[in-house]
MARVEXKE-258591 format. One record per atom (N, C-alpha, C): residue number from 1; residue in one letter; atom name; y, x, z. Coordinates in Angstrom, 2 decimals. Example, Ala and Ser with C-alpha at 12.3 -4.5 7.8 and 13.67 -1.06 7.14 Angstrom:
MARVEXKE-258591
ATOM   n res atom      py      px      pz
ATOM   1   A    N   -5.69   13.19    7.80
ATOM   1   A   CA   -4.50   12.30    7.80
ATOM   1   A    C   -3.30   13.20    7.80
ATOM   2   S    N   -2.25   12.85    7.08
ATOM   2   S   CA   -1.06   13.67    7.14
ATOM   2   S    C    0.03   12.90    7.87
//
This chain:
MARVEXKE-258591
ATOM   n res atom      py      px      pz
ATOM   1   X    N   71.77  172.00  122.27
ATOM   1   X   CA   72.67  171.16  121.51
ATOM   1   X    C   72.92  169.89  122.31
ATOM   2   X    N   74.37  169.63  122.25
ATOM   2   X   CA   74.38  168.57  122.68
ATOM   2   X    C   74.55  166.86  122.70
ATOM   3   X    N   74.24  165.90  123.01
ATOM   3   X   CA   74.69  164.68  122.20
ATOM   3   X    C   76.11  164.50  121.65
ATOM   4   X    N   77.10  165.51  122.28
ATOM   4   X   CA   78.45  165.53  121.41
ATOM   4   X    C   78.66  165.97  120.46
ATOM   5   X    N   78.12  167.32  119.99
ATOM   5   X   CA   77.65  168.49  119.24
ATOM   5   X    C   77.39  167.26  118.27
ATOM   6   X    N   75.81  166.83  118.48
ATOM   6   X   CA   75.58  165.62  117.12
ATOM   6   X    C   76.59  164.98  116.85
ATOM   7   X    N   77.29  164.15  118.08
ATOM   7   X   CA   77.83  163.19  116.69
ATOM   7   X    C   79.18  163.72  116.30
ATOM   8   X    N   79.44  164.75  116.79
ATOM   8   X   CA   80.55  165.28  116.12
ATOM   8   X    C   80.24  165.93  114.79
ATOM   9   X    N   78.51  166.13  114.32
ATOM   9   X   CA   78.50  166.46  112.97
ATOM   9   X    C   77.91  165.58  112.08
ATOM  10   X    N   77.81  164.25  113.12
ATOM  10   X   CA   77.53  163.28  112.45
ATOM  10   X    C   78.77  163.07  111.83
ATOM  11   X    N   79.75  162.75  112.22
ATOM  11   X   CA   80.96  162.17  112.17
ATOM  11   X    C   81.97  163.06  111.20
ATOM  12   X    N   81.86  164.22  111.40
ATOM  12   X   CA   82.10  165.39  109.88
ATOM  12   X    C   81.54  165.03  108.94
ATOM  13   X    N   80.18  164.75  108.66
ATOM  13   X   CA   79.05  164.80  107.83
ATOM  13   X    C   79.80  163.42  106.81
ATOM  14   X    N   79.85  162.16  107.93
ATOM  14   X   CA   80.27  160.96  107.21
ATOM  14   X    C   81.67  161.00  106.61
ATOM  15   X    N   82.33  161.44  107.75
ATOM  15   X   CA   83.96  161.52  106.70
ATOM  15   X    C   83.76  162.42  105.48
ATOM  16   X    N   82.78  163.42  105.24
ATOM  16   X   CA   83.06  164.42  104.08
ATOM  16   X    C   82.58  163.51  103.47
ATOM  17   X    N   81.42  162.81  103.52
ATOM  17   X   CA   80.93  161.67  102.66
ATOM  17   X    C   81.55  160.65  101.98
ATOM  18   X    N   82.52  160.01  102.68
ATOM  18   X   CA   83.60  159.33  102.09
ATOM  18   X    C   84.94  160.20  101.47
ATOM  19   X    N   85.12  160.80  101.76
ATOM  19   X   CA   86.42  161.81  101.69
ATOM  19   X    C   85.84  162.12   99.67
ATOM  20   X    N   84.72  162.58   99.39
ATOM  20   X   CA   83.81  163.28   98.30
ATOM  20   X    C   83.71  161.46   97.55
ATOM  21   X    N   83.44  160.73   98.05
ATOM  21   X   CA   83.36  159.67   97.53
ATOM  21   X    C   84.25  158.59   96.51
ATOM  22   X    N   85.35  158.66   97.54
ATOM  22   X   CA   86.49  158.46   97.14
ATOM  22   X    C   87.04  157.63   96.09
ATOM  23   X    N   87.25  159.19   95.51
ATOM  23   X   CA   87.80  158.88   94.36
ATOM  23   X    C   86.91  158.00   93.36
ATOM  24   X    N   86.03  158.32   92.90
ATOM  24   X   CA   85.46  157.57   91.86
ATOM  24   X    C   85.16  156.23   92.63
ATOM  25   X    N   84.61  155.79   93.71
ATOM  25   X   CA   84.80  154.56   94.03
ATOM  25   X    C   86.10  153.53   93.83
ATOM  26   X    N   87.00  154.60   94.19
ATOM  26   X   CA   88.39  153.68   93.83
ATOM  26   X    C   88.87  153.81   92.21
ATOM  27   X    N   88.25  154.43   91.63
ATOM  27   X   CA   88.71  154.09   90.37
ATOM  27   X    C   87.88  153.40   89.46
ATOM  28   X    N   86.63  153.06   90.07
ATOM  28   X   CA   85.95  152.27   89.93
ATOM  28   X    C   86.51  150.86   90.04
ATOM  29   X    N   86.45  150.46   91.26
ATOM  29   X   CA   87.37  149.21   91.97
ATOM  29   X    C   88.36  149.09   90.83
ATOM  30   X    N   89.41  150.01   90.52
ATOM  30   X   CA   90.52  149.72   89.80
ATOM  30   X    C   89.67  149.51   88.28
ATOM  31   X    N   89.17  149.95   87.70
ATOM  31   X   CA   88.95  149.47   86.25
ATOM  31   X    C   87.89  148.17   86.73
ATOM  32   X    N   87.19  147.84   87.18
ATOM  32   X   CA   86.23  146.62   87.62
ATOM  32   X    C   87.73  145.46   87.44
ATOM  33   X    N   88.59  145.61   88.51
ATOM  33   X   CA   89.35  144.64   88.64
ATOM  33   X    C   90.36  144.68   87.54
ATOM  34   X    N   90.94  145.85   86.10
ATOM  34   X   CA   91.37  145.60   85.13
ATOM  34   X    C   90.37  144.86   84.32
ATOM  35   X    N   89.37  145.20   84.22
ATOM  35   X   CA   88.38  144.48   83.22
ATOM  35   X    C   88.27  142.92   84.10
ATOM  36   X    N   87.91  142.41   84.87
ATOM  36   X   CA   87.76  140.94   85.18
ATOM  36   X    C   88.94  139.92   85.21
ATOM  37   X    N   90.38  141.05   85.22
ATOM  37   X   CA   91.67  140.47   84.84
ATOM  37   X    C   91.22  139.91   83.22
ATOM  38   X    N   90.85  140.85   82.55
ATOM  38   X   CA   90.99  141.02   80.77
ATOM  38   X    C   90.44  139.37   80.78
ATOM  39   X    N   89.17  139.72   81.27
ATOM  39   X   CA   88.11  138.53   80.85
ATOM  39   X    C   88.16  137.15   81.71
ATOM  40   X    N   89.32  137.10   82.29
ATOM  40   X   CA   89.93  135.96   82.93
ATOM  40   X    C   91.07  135.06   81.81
ATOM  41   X    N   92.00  136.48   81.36
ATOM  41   X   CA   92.57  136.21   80.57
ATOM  41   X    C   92.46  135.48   79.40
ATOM  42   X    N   91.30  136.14   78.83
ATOM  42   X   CA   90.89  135.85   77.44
ATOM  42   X    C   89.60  135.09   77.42
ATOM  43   X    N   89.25  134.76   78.50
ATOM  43   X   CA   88.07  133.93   78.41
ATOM  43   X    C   87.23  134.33   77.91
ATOM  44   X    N   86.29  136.09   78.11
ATOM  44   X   CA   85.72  136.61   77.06
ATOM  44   X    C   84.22  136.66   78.68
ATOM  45   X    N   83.72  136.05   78.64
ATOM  45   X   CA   82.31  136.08   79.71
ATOM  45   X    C   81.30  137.10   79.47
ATOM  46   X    N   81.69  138.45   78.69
ATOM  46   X   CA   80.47  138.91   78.20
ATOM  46   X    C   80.45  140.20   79.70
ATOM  47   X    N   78.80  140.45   79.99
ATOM  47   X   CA   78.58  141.08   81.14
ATOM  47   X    C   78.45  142.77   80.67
ATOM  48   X    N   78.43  143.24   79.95
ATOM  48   X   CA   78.05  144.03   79.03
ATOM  48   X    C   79.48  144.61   79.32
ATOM  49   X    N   80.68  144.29   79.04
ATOM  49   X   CA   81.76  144.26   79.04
ATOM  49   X    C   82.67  145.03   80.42
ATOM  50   X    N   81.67  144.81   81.60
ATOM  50   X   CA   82.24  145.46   82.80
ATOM  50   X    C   81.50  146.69   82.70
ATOM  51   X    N   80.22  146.76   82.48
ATOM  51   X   CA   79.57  148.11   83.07
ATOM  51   X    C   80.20  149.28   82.22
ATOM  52   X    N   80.32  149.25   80.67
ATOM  52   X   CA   80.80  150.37   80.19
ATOM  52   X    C   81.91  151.01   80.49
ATOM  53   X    N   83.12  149.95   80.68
ATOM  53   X   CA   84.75  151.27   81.23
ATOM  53   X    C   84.46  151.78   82.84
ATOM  54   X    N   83.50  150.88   83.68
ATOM  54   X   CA   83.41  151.52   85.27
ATOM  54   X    C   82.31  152.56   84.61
ATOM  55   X    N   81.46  152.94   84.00
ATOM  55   X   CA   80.61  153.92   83.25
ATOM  55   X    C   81.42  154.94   83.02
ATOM  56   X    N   82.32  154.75   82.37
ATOM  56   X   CA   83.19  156.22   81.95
ATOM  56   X    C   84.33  156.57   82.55
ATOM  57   X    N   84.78  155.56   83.10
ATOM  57   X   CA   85.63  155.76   84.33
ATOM  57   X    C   84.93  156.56   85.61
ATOM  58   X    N   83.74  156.38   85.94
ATOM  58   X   CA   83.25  157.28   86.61
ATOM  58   X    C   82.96  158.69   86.52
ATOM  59   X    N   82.70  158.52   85.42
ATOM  59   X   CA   82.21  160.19   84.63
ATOM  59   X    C   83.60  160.60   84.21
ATOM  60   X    N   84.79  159.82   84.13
ATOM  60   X   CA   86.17  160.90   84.09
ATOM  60   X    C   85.91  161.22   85.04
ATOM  61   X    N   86.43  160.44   86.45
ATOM  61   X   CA   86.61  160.75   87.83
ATOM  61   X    C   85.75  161.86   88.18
ATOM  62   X    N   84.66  162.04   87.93
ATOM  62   X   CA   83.31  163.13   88.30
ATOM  62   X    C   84.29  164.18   87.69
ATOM  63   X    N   84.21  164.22   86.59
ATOM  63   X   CA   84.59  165.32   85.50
ATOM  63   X    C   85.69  166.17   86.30
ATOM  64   X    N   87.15  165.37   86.17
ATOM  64   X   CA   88.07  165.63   86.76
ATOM  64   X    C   88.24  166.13   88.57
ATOM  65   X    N   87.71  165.58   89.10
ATOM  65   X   CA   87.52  165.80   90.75
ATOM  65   X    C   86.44  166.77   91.32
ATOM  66   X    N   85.32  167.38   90.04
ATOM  66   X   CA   84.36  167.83   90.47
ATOM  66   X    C   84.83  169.43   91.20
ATOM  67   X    N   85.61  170.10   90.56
ATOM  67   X   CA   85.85  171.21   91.52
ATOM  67   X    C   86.74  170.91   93.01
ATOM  68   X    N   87.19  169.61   93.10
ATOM  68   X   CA   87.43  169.67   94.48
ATOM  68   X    C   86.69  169.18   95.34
ATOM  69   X    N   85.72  168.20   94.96
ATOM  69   X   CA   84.82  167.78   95.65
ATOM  69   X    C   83.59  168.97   95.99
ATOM  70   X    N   82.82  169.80   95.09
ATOM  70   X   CA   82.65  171.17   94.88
ATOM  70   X    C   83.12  171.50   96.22
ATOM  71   X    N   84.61  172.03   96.04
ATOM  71   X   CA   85.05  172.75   97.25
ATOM  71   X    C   84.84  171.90   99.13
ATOM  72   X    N   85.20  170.77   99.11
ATOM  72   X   CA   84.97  170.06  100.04
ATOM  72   X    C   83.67  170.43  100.84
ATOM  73   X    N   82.59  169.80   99.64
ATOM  73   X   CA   81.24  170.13  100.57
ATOM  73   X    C   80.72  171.60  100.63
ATOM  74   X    N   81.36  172.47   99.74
ATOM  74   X   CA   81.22  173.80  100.16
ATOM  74   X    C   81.45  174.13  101.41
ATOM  75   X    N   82.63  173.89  101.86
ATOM  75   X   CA   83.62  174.13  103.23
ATOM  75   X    C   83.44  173.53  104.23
ATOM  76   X    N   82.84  172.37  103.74
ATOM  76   X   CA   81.42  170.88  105.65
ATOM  76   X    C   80.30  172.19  105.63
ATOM  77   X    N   79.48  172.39  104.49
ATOM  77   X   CA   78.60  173.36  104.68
ATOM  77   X    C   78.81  174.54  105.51
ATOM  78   X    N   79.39  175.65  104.70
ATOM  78   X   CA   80.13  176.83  105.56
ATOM  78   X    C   80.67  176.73  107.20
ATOM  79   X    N   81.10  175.38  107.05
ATOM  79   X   CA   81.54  175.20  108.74
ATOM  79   X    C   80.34  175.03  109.63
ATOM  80   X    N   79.31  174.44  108.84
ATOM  80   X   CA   78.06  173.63  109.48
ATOM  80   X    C   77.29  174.74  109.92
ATOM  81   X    N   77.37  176.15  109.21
ATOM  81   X   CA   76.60  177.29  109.43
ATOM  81   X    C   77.25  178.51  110.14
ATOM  82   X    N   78.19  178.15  110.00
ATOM  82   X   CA   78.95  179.05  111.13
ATOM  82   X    C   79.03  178.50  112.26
ATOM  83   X    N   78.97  177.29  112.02
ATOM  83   X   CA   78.91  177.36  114.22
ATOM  83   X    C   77.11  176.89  114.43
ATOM  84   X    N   76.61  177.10  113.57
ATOM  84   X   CA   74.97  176.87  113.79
ATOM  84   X    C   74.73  177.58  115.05
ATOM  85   X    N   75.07  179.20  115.08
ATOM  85   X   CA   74.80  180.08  116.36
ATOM  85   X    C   75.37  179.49  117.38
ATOM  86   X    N   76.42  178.28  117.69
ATOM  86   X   CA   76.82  177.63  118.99
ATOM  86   X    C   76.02  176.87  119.09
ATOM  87   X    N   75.76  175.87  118.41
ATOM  87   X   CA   74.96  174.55  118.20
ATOM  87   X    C   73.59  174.79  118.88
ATOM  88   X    N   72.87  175.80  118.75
ATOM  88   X   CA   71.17  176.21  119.28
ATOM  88   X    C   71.39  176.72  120.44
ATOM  89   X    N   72.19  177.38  121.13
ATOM  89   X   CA   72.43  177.65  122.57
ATOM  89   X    C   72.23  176.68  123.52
//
C-alpha cells in the first residue's frame, strides 16, 4: 500500500464524512439562526428555547435523509472493499 493509496482513502473517507453530514448540520445552522433572529426580535433570552427546534430539526433531517445517507456510506464501503485486493499488493 501506498502513501497515495492512504490518503486517497483518507480523503474519500472525509468527504463521505461531510457529504453524510451535511445536511442536518445545515439545517441546524438554519433553525439556530431562525430562532436567535426570534429572540432578538422579541427580546425573549430564554436558553431552553434554542436547543428544542435544532433537536427536532435534526431528527427531521435524520428521518428524511436517512436512506440516502444509508446509501452513501454503503457505496464509500463497497468501494473500500473492492479495491481492498489492490490496496494489499
Amino acid at each position: 500500500m501506498t502513501p497515495e493509496m492512504v490518503l486517497d482513502i483518507g480523503q474519500q473517507a472525509l468527504t463521505t464524512t461531510l457529504l453524510v453530514s451535511a445536511p442536518m448540520l445545515v439545517l441546524s445552522l438554519v433553525v439556530g439562526l431562525a430562532v436567535s433572529i426570534f429572540q432578538a426580535v422579541t427580546q425573549i433570552n430564554e436558553m431552553t428555547l434554542t436547543f428544542i427546534p435544532k433537536i427536532l430539526a435534526v431528527a427531521a433531517a435524520l428521518l428524511f435523509f436517512f436512506p440516502w445517507m444509508t446509501e452513501t456510506i454503503v457505496s464509500y464501503t463497497a468501494q473500500v472493499f473492492q479495491n481492498l485486493p489492490a490496496m494489499i499488493r
